[in-house]
N, C-alpha and C positions, 0 to 999 in steps of 0.2 A: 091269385092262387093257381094261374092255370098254367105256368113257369115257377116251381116249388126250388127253393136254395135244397142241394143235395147235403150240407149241414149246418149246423149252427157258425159255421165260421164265416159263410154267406149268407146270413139271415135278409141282408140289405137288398138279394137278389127277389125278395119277397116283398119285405115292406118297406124298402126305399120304390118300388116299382108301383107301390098299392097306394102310398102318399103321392106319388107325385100325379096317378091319374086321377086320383081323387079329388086334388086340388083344378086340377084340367074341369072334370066336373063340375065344381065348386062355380067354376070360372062359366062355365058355359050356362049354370041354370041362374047363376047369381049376380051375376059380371066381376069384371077383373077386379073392381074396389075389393071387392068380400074375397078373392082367395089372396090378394095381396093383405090383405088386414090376418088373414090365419097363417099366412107366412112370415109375416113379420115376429107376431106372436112364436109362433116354430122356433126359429132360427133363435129370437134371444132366450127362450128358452133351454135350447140347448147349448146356448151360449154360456149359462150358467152351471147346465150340468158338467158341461166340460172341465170347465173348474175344477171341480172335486173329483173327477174321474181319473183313474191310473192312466196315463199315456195310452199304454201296452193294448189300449182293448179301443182305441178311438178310432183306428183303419175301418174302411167298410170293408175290408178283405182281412178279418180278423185272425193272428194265430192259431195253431192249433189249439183249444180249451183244456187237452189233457186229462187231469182230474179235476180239474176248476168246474165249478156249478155254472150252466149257464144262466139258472135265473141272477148270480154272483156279479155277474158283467151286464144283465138285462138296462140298454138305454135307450133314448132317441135317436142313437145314432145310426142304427142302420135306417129307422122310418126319415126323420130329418135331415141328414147328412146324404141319405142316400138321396132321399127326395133331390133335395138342392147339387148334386153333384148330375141326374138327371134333366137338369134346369138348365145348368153350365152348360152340359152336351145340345142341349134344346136353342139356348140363345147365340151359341158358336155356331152352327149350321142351318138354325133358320126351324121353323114349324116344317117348312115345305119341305125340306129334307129329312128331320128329325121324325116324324110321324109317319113315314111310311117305313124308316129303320125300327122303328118301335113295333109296328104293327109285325112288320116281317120277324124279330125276334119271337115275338109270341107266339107266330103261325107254326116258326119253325123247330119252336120247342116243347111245345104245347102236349101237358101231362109227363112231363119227363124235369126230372133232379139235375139242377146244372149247376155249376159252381164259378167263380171270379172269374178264373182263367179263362173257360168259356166262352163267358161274355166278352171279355177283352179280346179275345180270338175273333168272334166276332165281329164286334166294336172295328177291330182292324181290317175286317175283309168287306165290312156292307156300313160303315159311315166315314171313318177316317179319309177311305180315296175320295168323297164326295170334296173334300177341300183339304187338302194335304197340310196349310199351314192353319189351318182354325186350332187347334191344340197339336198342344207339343205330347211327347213322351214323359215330359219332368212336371206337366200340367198333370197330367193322370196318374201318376206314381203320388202327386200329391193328396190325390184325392183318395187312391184304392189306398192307401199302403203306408199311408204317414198319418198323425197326429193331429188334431184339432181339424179346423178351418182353414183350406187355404186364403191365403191375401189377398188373393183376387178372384177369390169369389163375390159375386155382385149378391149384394145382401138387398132385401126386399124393402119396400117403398109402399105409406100407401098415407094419401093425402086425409085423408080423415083419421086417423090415427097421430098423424102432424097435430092436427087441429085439438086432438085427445090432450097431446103433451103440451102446448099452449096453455090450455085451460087450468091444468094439472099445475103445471107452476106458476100460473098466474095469482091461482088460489094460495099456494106454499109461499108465495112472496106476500101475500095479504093483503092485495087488492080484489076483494071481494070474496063474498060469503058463498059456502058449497051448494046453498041453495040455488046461486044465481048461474051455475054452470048448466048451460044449454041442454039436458042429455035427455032430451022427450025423442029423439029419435036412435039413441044409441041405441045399439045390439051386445050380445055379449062379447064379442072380440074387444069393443071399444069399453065396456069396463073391466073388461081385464087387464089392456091396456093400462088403463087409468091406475088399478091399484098396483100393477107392476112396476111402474114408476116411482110409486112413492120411497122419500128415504125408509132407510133400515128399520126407524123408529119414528114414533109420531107421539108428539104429547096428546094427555088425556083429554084438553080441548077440544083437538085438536079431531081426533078418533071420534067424540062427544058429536063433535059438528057434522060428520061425515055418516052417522049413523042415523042422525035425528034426519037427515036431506037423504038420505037415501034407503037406507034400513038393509047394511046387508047383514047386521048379524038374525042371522034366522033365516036368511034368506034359501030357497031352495032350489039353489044354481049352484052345482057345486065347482063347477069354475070358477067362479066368485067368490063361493068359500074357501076354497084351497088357498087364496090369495089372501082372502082379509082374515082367516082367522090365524093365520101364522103373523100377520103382523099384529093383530091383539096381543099376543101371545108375550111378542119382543117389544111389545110397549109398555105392558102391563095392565092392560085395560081389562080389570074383571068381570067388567059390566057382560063379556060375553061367555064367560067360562059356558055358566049353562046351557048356551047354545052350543058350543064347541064341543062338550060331553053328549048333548042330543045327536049331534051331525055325525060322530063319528062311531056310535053305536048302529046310525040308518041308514050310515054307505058304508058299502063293503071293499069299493074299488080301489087298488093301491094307488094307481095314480093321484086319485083326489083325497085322499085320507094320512100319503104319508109324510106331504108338507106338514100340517096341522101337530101330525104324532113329532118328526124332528124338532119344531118347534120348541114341546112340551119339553121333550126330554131334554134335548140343550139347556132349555133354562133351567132344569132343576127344580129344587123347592118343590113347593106346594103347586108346581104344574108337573113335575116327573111323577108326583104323589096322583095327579089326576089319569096322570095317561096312562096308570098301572090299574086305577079302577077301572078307566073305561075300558080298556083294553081288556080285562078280566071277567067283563059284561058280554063284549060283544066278539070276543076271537070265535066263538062257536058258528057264528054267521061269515065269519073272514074265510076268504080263499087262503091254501096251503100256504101257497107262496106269500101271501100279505101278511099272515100271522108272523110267517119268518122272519119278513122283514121288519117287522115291528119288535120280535125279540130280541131280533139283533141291535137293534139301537137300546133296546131296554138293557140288553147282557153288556153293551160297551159303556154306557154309563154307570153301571156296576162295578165291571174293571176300573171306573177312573176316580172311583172311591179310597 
């Protein structure tokens, strides 16, 4: 915050700049394993928002908004995309060059609104000449100003997370029981991991087995829960409704609450039926903006009546 985006259209001059020293942090108190396991997570995370996201709003050097709401376009993109496009700049030039450009940006902005242009104004007078061919012009137009992911962005790596996916389909192949997966030392990256993997839908054995060895319904991690209760959800597994109605009455946060509510409402039936109770119990504790967005999924499901 101490280099503020002068508006919403460079929000990424904010929080691509706060994720990516964050993750430096991360790295520094934790080691490299543990911010490459929260990168990895990041990236296919918003790998998948991307997906469903309009083109138009995927640049870190966003359009004008107009009358568009910005919480309307609110994604990962400026924290993750920006992060990882500060990454690019970092492994094209080296720490040893990159750290003291970083440093100098803040010094020399420091309590003052600045916007893209700026920074790329910059970017060309105090990093670029340090190595004239490390990126191109068509390298950075892909990043500020285009669409998705570029192609050769180096997407993040982390060996115990390998070993997560091993395990993971070792089990889906059916050579051995969920009990017998190693995870006395995992942490949360690595079971989030885990259940992000898994296919779309899981049989009710299947789900059965996964619960009795681990117990995440009820669990209260809701990173954990964001994940496994939306695939209850698309399996059918009842067995956790009533957790699913407790969890999303006693978090309020969108992040972690509107996987869970999308779920509900896609499938319909006797789960759109539940997400309108809970949702009716607990909007009074919900942030503006989460209510919104929950209405909004609740109003489009309505329209597709």
């Amino acid at each position: 915050n101490l280099v503020t985006n002068a508006s919403w259209n460079d929000i990424w001059l904010n929080e691509g700049f706060t994720s990516y020293v964050e993750n430096r942090v991360v790295e520094a108190l934790y080691g490299k394993e543990q911010s490459q396991m929260e990168d990895v997570i990041s990236q296919h995370g918003l790998d998948l928002e991307l997906k469903e996201m309009n083109p138009k709003w995927q640049a870190l050097a966003m359009p004008a908004l107009g009358t568009t709401d910005p919480d309307e376009v609110s994604s990962g993109v400026p924290y993750v995309k920006g992060a990882w496009f500060l990454q690019f700049l970092e492994q094209r030039f080296g720490r040893e060059v990159f750290d003291p450009f970083l440093r100098g940006w803040f010094d020399s902005h420091a309590f003052q609104s600045v916007n893209s242009a700026e920074f790329v104004a910059y970017l060309h007078e105090n990093l670029l000449p340090k190595n004239p061919k490390a990126v191109t012009e068509k390298e950075l137009d892909a990043w500020l100003n285009q669409p998705g992911i570029p192609k050769f962005a180096k997407r993040a790596t982390s060996e115990r997370l390998d070993a997560v996916d091993k395990a993971r389909q070792r089990w889906l192949d059916g050579k051995g029981v969920a009990s017998d997966i190693k995870t006395a030392d995992w942490i949360t990256q690595e079971w989030v991991h885990f259940l992000e993997g898994m296919p779309e839908t899981l049989s009710n054995a299947q789900l059965v087995e996964l619960d009795q060895a681990f117990h995440f319904t009820g669990t209260r991690n809701g990173e954990i829960a964001q994940r496994w209760y939306p695939l209850t959800v698309r399996s059918g597994y009842f067995e956790a409704r009533p957790a699913i109605a407790e969890f999303l009455k006693r978090i309020g946060r969108r992040k972690l609450i509107m996987p869970t509510y999308r779920a509900l409402i896609e499938a319909g039936g006797d789960n759109l039926k539940l997400a309108r109770e809970v949702y009716a119990e607990a909007k009074a504790g919900y942030h503006p903006i989460t209510s919104g967005s929950v209405e909004a999924l609740l109003a489009k499901a309505d329209a597709a009546k």
